[in-house]
C-alpha positions, 0 to 999 in steps of 0.5 A, spaced: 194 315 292 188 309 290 189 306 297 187 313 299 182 314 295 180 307 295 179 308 303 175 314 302 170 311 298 169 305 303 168 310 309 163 314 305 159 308 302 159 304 309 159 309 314 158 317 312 152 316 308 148 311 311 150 315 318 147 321 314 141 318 311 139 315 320 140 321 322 136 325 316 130 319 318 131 321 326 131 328 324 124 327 319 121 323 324 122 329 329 119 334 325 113 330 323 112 329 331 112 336 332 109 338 327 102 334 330 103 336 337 104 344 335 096 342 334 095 342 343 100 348 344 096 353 346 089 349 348 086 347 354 088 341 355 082 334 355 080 333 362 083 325 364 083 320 370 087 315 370 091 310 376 098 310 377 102 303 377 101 302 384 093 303 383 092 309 385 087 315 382 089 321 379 086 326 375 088 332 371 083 336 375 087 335 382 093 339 379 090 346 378 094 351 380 101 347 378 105 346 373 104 339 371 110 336 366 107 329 363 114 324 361 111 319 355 115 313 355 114 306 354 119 300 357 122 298 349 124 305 347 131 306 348 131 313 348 125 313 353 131 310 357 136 316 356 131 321 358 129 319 364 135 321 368 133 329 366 127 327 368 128 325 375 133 331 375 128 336 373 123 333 379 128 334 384 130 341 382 123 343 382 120 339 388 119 344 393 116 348 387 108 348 385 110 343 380 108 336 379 112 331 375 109 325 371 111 319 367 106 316 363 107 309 360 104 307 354 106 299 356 100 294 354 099 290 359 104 284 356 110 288 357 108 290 364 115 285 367 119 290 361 116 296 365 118 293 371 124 292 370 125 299 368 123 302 374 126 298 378 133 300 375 132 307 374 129 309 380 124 314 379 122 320 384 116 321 381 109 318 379 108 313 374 101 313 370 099 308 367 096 311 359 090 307 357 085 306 363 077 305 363 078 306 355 081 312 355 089 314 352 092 320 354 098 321 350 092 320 344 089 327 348 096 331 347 097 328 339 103 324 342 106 319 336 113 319 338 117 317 345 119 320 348 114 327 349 114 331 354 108 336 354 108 342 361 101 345 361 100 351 365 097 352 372 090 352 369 091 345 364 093 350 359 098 346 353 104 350 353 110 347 350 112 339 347 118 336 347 118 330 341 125 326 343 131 326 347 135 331 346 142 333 350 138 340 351 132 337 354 133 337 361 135 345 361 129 348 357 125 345 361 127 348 366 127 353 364 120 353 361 117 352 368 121 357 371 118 362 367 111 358 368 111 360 376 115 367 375 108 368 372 104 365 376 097 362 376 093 366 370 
């Protein structure tokens, strides 16, 4: 019965507390990000310009009339990495759609071989925008302070939902989120 109990106490020393004490940090951590970014939900958002990786210009403004849905990720963020699957999914689901799905990365230009590599293998589908260009930081604009988020703004730019982290859920509400977006059509 001491081996027993011996063992008991080494798995909750070493392993369960630890665990639950990582898991509390994650969860705070959650919390406090989307306590900053329930501040946009709601508001118009900021008029941005920006180019994506391969130079070319977008603006906010040049996709009035669709749902747009930002993916904030940078390349050493690993969680970044396990959403990115979703995020291609969710493209593909909605790519006959008035929908329009944009990475935004948030790399500095040091890390620009990082971001490569990490396109290169996850393939993805959709647009990569670059963050920060001529001085301006979008994710600053959407109170981005956690990787990944994923903002879906309405047909008129209008904030409707934020996603702080990578969760199993994910790819479902937000599919759900734009459906119900489209159903309601431009305002």
């Amino acid at each position: 019965m001491a081996l027993v109990s011996s063992i008991v106490i080494l798995f909750l020393g070493y392993v369960a507390v630890p665990r639950i004490a990582w898991l509390w940090r994650v969860y705070s951590d959650i919390s406090a990000a989307k306590a900053v970014s329930a501040a946009v939900i709601g508001e118009p958002s900021a008029e941005w310009r920006t180019i994506d990786l391969d130079g070319t210009p977008h603006a906010l403004a040049d996709y009035r009339g669709k749902v747009v849905v930002l993916d904030f990720w940078y390349a050493g963020c690993g969680h970044c990495l396990n959403a990115m699957p979703k995020m291609i999914a969710l493209a593909e689901e909605f790519k006959h759609e008035p929908v329009v799905v944009l990475g935004v990365n948030t790399d500095t230009g040091e890390e620009e071989a990082r971001r490569q590599r990490v396109l290169d293998a996850m393939h993805l589908a959709y647009p990569t925008l670059r963050d920060a260009h001529d001085g301006a930081r979008i994710h600053e604009a959407y109170k981005v302070t956690l990787w990944p988020t994923i903002v879906v703004l309405d047909q008129r730019g209008v904030v409707k939902h934020v996603h702080c982290g990578d969760l199993p859920w994910l790819k479902d509400a937000l599919a759900g989120e734009i459906r119900e977006l489209i159903d309601k059509g431009s305002p």
